[in-house]
C-alpha positions as CSV (number, residue, x, y, z in Angstrom):
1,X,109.1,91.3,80.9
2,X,110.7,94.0,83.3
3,X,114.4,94.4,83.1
4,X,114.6,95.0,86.4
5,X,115.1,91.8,88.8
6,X,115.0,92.1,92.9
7,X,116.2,89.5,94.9
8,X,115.7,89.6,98.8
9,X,117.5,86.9,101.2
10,X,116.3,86.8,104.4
11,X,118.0,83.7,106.5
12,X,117.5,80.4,104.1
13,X,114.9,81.7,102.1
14,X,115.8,82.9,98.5
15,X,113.2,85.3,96.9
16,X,113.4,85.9,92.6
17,X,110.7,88.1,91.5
18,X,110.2,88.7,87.7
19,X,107.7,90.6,85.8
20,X,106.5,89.3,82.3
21,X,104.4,90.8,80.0
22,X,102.3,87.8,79.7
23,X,99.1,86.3,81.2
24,X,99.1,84.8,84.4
25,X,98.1,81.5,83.0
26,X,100.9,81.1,80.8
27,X,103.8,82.2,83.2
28,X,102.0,79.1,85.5
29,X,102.5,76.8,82.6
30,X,106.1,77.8,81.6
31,X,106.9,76.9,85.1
32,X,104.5,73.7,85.8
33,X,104.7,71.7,82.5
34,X,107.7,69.6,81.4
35,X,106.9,71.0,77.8
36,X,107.6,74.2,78.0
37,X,110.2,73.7,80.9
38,X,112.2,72.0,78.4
39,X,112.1,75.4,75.8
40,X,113.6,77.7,78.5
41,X,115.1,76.1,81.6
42,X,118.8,76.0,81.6
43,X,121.6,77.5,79.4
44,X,120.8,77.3,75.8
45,X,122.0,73.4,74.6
46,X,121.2,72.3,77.5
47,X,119.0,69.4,77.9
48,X,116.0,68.9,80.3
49,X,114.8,65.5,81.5
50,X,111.5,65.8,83.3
């Protein structure tokens, strides 16, 4: 994963781009199934209902 984040805003549109050392397929999954949404999204403790 890059350290380096860029954001752009243009009007109500919010851009976050991110690069991971990882394969395409697996970033899609981190990010479309409840599974693995629930290892990484939010703070750590947090819980995740999906």
């Amino acid at each position: 994963m890059s350290n380096k984040t860029i954001t752009k805003v243009e009007g109500s549109e919010f851009i976050l781009e991110r690069v991971f050392d990882a394969p395409r397929s697996l970033v899609f999954q981190a990010y479309s199934e409840a599974e693995h949404l629930k290892k990484w999204w939010g703070p750590r403790g947090w819980i995740l209902t999906v």
